[in-house]
C-alpha positions, 0 to 999 in steps of 0.5 A: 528461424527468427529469435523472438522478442525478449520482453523483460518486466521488471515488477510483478505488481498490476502494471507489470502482471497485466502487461505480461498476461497481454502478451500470452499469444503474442511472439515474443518470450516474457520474462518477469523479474520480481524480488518476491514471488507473489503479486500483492493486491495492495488495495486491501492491504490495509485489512490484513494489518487490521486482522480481517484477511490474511495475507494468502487471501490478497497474495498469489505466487507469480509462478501460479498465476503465469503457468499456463502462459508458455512464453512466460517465465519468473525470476526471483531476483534482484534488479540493481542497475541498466546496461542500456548500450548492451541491453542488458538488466543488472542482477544482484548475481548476473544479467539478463538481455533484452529488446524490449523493456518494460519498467514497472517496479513501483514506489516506497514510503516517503517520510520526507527527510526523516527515515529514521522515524520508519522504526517508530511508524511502520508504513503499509507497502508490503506483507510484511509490513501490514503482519507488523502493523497487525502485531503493534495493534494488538500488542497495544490492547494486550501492553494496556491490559497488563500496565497499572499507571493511567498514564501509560494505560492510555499511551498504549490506547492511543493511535496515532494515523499520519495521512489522510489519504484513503489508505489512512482513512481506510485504516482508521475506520478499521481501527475504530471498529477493532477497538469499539466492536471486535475487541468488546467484553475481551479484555477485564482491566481495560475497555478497547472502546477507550482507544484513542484514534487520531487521523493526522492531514496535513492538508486542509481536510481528509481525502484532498483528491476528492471532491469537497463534499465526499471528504465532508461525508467521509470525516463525519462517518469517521467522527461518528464512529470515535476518530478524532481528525486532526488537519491541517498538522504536520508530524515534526517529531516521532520517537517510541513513546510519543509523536510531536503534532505542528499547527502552524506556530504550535507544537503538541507532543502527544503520548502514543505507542502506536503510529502508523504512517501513511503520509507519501509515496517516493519512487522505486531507487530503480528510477534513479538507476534508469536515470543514470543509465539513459539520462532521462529526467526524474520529477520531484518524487523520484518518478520517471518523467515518460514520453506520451507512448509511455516510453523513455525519452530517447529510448523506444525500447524501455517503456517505464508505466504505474507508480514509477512513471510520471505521466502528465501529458493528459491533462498537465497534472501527473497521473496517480499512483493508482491500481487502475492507472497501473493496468492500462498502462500495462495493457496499453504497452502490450499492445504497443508491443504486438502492434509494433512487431505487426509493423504499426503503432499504438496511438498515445497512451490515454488513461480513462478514469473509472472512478475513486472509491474510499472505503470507511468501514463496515457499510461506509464508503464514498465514491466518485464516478464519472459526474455521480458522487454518492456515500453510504451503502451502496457506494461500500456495495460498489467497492466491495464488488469491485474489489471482488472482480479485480482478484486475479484468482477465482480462490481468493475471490472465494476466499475473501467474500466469505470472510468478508460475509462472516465478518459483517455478520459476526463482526469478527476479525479471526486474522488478529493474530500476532505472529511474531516475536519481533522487538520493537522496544518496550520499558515502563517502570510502573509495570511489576517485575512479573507483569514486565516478565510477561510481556518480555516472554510472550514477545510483546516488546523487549527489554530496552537496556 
């Protein structure tokens, strides 16, 4: 008796998730690798750290998702390395062999040259990370509430947003809407609606792969509803208390206790690995340069797709590090896969463009679809249902529409919870011993000796 394929994934986001459920009845033994035992719809990250979801309503175990999938297993491991002679993936505590490789553990933040500044401006790629940015911004109004000098009053209300890309635009319109709706008649010594909240983009205007006029309709909605869009700036310094803005030859430090960054992507350190292990070329973000079958020069048998695969064979530009790219590349390769043990070949992998949509906020959002450009309403409609559709799991959908319903029509957020006890460093002399005490106990921010 024949053995079967062994198809090894490494990643369970969309790319590697989707390649797996694809090969349900095909003849060959999955097996996924992940360092966690969830799949994370990232799209809607964003409003676990700005308390309209909780984190279970976007995360599904593996296991659940792949239980009725025979041929499938889950390992909760780490990926260190290739052993491309021996067709082997090395674990953190062993190995497991292969035929077929499939490469799909996505990208990292990138703070260009500056990782330090990680501590100061958490980034969103994970729960944990958007349960941290959650913490910070309420911590923030509830820090405010409770300091006395005008100063350092506004410093905890002002939020400073690096990147002008949808997860930063995204983020700043929820962020508006915390501080001049959610968080209205709350507090006694400070407004919320006083906060601060200012959008940084290095480029010339916000969303840059959008066409001009939607990230024009985009930046006035954001204006409308307090966010001050600063463009054309680079963050040259972030320290606990302030950030350093650069235009051009001038520099503004502005006072702020809370900076979110959401400035660049770098590829998973699995790309170097890989690089290491069959030579293959990495471009300047880190991302696996790939033949047109998506495949590893040299190497029929590793296949590399989403954010840690640089495709350009389409149009000369890399494809972006998108959901949808990540899932017909994923669905493309297992039908690579079931075609090949059939004794043919796919034709190259072609990646069809359904559309961009970026959410603003309650009721706002542009979109690009095909030749049809549209803001407002009905393109929040579309992204709302879209979002909806591509839950994998009928209870989060359920899950998500109904707080989505009582959100809009409570304008509500019941996920602002600080959840934690993490220190992040807080000290500020004009505070009262029994005000600082109470900071310290509630776990808002630690003693910084």
């Amino acid at each position: 008796m024949n053995q079967k394929e062994r198809v090894v994934i490494i990643g369970g986001g969309f790319g590697g998730l989707y390649a797996a459920k694809r090969l349900k009845h095909a003849p060959v033994e999955v097996t996924l690798i992940d360092r966690r035992n969830h799949h994370l719809f990232q799209p809607l990250l964003y409003q676990v750290a700005t308390g309209e979801l909780s984190p279970a309503d976007i995360a599904s175990p593996l296991r659940r998702l792949l239980k009725t999938q025979r041929n499938a297993r889950v390992l909760l491991a780490e990926v260190t390395g290739f052993d491309v002679a021996n067709q082997q993936v090395i674990l953190r505590n062993g190995t497991v062999p292969y035929d077929t490789l499939i490469v799909a553990a996505g990208a990292g933040n990138h703070y260009f040259g500056n990782d330090h500044w990680q501590q100061w401006a958490p980034s969103l790629k994970t729960v944990e990370d958007a349960t941290e940015i959650r913490r910070r911004i309420i911590a923030a109004f509830e820090a405010a509430e409770v300091a006395s000098d005008p100063d350092t009053i506004r410093s905890w209300l002002t939020f400073v947003i690096v990147g002008g890309g949808p997860t930063g635009v995204e983020i700043a319109g929820s962020l508006a809407e915390i501080a001049r709706e959610t968080l209205k008649n709350e507090f006694r010594s400070i407004n919320p609606s006083d906060a601060r909240i200012l959008l940084v983009q290095s480029r010339d205007r916000i969303l840059p792969t959008y066409p001009p006029g939607l990230s024009e309709k985009a930046a006035q909605t954001l204006a409308k509803r307090g966010v001050e869009i600063v463009t054309g700036t680079r963050v040259s310094e972030v320290g606990p208390q302030d950030v350093t803005l650069s235009y051009g030859d001038e520099v503004e430090m502005v006072p702020a206790r809370t900076v979110l960054w959401t400035a660049g992507v770098k590829a998973s350190p699995l790309g170097q690995a890989l690089a290491d292990a069959t030579g293959v070329s990495l471009d300047r973000g880190g991302r696996v340069e790939i033949e047109p079958d998506l495949t590893v020069s040299g190497h029929p048998e590793i296949f590399v797709i989403g954010d840690l695969a640089s495709f350009a064979h389409q149009d000369g530009k890399p494809l972006p590090g998108v959901a949808q790219v990540a899932i017909q590349q994923g669905q493309h390769v297992a039908e690579s896969i079931k075609t090949r043990e059939r004794g043919h070949r796919l034709p190259d992998f072609r990646y069809r463009d359904k559309g961009n949509i970026a959410v603003i906020g309650r009721g706002a959002a542009v979109a690009e679809v095909g030749r049809f450009r549209f803001a407002g309403w009905l393109a929040w409609q579309l992204w709302a249902y879209i979002h909806l559709t591509y839950q994998l799991e009928i209870e989060n959908r359920l899950l998500v529409l109904v707080q989505w319903l009582w959100n809009f029509i409570t304008r509500s957020r019941s996920a602002l919870l600080i959840t934690d006890r993490q220190e992040t460093g807080f000290t500020t002399p004009e505070i009262g011993d029994q005000r600082r005490r109470w900071i310290y106990d509630t776990g808002l921010w630690p003693r910084v000796e």
